[in-house]
C-alpha positions in Angstrom: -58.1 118.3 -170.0 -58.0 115.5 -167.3 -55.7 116.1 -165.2 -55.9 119.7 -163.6 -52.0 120.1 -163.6 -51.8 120.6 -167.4 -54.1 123.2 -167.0 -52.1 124.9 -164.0 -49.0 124.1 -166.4 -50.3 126.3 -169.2 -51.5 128.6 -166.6 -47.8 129.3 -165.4 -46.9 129.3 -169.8 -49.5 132.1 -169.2 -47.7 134.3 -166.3 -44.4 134.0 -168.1 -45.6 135.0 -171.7 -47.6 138.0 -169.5 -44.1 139.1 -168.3 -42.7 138.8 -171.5 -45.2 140.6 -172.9 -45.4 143.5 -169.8 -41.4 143.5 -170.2 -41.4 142.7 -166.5 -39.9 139.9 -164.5 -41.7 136.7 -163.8 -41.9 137.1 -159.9 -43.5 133.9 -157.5 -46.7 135.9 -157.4 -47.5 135.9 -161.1 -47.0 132.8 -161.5 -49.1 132.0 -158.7 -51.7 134.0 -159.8 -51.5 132.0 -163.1 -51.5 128.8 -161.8 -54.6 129.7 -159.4 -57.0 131.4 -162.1 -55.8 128.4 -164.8 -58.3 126.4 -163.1 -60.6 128.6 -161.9 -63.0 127.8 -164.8 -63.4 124.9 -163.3 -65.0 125.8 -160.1 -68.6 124.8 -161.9 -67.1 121.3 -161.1 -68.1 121.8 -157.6 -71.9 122.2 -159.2 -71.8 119.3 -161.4 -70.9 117.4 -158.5 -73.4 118.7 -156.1 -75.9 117.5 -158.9 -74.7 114.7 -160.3 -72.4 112.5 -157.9 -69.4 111.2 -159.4 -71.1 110.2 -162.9 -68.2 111.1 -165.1 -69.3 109.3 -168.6 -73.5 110.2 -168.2 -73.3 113.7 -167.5 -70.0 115.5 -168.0 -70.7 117.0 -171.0 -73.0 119.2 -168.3 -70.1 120.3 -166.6 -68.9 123.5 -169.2 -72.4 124.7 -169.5 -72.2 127.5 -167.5 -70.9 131.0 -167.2 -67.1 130.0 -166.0 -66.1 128.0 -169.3 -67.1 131.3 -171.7 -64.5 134.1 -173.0 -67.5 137.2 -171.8 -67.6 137.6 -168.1 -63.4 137.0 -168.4 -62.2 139.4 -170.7 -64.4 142.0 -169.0 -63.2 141.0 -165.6 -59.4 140.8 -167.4 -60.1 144.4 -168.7 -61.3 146.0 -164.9 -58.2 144.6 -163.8 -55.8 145.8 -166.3 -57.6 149.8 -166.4 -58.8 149.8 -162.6 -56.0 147.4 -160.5 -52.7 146.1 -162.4 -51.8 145.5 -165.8 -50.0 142.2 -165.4 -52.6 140.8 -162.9 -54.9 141.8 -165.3 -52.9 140.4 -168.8 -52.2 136.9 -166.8 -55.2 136.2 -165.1 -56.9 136.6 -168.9 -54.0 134.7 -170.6 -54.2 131.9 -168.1 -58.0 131.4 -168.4 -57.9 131.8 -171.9 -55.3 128.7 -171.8 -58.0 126.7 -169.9 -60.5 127.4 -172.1 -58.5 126.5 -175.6 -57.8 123.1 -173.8 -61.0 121.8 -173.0 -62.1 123.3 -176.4 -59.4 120.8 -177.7 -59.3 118.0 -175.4 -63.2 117.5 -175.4 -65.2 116.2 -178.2 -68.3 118.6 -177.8 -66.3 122.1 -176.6 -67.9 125.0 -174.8 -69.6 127.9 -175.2 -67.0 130.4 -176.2 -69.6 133.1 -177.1 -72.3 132.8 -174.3 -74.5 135.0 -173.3 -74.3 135.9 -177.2 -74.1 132.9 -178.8 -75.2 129.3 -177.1 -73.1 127.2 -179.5 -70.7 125.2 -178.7 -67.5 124.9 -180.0 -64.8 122.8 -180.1 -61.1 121.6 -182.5 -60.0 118.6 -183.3 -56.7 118.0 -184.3 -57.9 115.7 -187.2 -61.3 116.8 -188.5 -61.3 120.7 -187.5 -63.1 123.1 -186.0 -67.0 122.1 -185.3 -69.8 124.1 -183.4 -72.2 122.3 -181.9 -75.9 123.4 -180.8 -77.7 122.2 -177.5 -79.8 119.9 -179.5 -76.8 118.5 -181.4 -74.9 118.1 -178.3 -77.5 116.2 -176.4 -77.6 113.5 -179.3 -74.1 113.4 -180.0 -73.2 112.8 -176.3 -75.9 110.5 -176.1 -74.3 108.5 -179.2 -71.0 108.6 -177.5 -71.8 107.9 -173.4 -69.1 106.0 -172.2 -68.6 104.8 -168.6 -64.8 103.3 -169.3 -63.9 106.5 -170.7 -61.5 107.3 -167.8 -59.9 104.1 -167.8 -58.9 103.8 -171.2 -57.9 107.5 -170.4 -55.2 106.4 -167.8 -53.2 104.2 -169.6 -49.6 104.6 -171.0 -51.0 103.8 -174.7 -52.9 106.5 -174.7 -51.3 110.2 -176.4 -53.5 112.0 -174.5 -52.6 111.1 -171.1 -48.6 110.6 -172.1 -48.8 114.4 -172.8 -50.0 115.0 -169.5 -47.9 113.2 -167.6 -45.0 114.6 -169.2 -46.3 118.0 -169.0 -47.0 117.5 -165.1 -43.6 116.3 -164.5 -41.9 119.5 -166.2 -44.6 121.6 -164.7 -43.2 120.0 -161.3 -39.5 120.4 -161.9 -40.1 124.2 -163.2 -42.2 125.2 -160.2 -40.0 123.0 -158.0 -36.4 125.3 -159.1 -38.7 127.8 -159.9 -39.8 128.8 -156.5 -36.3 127.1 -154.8 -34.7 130.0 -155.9 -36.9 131.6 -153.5 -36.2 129.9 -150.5 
């Protein structure tokens, strides 16, 4: 995804489906907790910048190459939470990073490493051809093919499907946290 509030967005669908799930209410603090670790995968931005500089279209199929965009170091960090601290910290922070990681395996063309350290494919779904896995090798030539330095503009404009969705999903996101947390005021 581009814009980080669609991930925080399906990081608060996370909370609420973990108190559905954990027949609990939805309190401020799960959903917090959902909209913080939905983007947490995304601290190896911080990296890629160091790096790189603000290079968007040469090198950002680098950033998703490390540990924090694979399902491994999660789910076993989901699981010492649920067994050794609380269940629905440890159900929502799974289900929210889980959310973050099916979008960017959907929204970009080359995917990530679900698998890693056991696998070092990556993978990724399109809506139109499927579901493709990708090696390192493969990656490097089909980014290569596909390096585009207007990517972002053509990104942010109101023809484009992609970014109407997240607009629209980052003004509901905004009204449902806004009346969300009102109540709570």
């Amino acid at each position: 995804m581009y814009l980080p509030t669609t991930h925080i967005a399906f990081g608060v669908l996370g909370s609420i489906l973990s108190s559905f799930i954990l027949k609990i209410p939805l309190t401020r603090e799960i959903v917090v907790l959902g909209m913080i670790t939905s983007v947490f995968s995304d601290i190896d931005y911080v990296y890629y910048l160091a790096r790189f500089g603000i290079r968007p279209a040469k090198y950002s199929h680098e950033h998703r190459q490390v540990l924090t965009h694979s399902l491994s170091p999660y789910f076993v960090i989901a699981v010492l939470i649920f067994f050794f601290g609380s269940k629905v910290w440890g159900v929502t922070f799974f289900l929210a990073l889980l959310s973050h990681l099916i979008l960017d395996s959907v929204r970009s063309p080359w995917g990530i490493r679900w698998f890693w350290p056991f696998s070092n494919r990556y993978y990724s779904l399109n809506f139109k051809s499927g579901f493709h896995g990708f090696t390192q090798k493969q990656l490097d030539k089909f980014t290569s093919q596909r390096s585009d330095k207007a990517w972002i503009d053509r990104f942010l404009k109101w023809d484009n499907p992609y970014f109407i969705f997240e607009f629209l999903v980052t003004i509901f996101l905004s009204a449902f946290l806004f009346f969300f947390f009102f109540k709570y005021f």
